[in-house]
C-alpha positions as CSV (number, residue, x, y, z in Angstrom):
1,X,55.6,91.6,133.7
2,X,57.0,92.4,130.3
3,X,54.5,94.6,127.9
4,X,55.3,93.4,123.6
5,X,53.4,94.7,121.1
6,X,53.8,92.3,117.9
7,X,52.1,93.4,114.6
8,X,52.1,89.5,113.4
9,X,51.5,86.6,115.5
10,X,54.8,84.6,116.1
11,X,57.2,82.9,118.4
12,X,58.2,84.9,121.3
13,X,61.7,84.1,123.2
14,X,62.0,85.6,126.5
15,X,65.1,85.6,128.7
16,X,66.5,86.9,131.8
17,X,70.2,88.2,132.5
18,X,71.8,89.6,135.9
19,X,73.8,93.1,135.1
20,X,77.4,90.6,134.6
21,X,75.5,89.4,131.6
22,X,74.9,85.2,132.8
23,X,71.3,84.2,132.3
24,X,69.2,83.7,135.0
25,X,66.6,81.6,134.0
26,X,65.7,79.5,131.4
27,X,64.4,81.0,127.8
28,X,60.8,81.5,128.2
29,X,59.1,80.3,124.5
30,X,55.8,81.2,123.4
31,X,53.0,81.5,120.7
32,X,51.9,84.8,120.5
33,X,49.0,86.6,118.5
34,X,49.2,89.8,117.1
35,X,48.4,93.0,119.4
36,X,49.4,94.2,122.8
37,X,50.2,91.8,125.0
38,X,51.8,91.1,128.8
39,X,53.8,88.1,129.8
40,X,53.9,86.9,132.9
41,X,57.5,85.9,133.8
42,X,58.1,83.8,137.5
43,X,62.0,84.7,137.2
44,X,64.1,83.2,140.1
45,X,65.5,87.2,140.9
46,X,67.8,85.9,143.9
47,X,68.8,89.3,145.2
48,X,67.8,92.7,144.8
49,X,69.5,94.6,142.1
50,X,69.2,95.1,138.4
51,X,68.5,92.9,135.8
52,X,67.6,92.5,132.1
53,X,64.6,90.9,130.2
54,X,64.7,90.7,126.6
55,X,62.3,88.9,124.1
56,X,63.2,88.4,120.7
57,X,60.3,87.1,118.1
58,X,60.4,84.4,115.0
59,X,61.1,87.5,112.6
60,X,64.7,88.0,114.8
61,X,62.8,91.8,116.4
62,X,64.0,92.9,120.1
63,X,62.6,94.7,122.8
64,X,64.8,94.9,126.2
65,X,63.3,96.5,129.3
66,X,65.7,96.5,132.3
67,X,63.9,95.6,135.9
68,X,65.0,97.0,139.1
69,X,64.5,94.1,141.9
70,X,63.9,96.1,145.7
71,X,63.7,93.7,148.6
């Protein structure tokens, strides 16, 4: 679950990388309203390690959380 706080409503791009830098999944895109919101991401994590999420919005704005996978 990634947590984005956007102060205008716009296009959300979210994508997954293993710690070598190759995507993982597909880019996520979304609508989003403005506010707090959580996004539900079904990632295919295929072994436990450390990975990054980042979501960049329609006004070109980052936010990059990194997720610790524990099997």
């Amino acid at each position: 679950m990634l947590s984005i706080e956007l102060p205008v409503a716009t296009g959300v791009r979210i994508e997954a990388f293993d710690v070598s830098g190759r995507r993982i999944a597909e880019p996520l895109l979304r609508s989003m309203s403005a506010g707090r919101t959580s996004v539900s991401c079904n990632l295919p994590f295929e072994s436990p390690g450390m990975y990054v999420l980042r979501a960049i919005t329609g006004r070109g704005e980052s936010v990059t959380r990194r997720v610790v996978v524990v099997r």
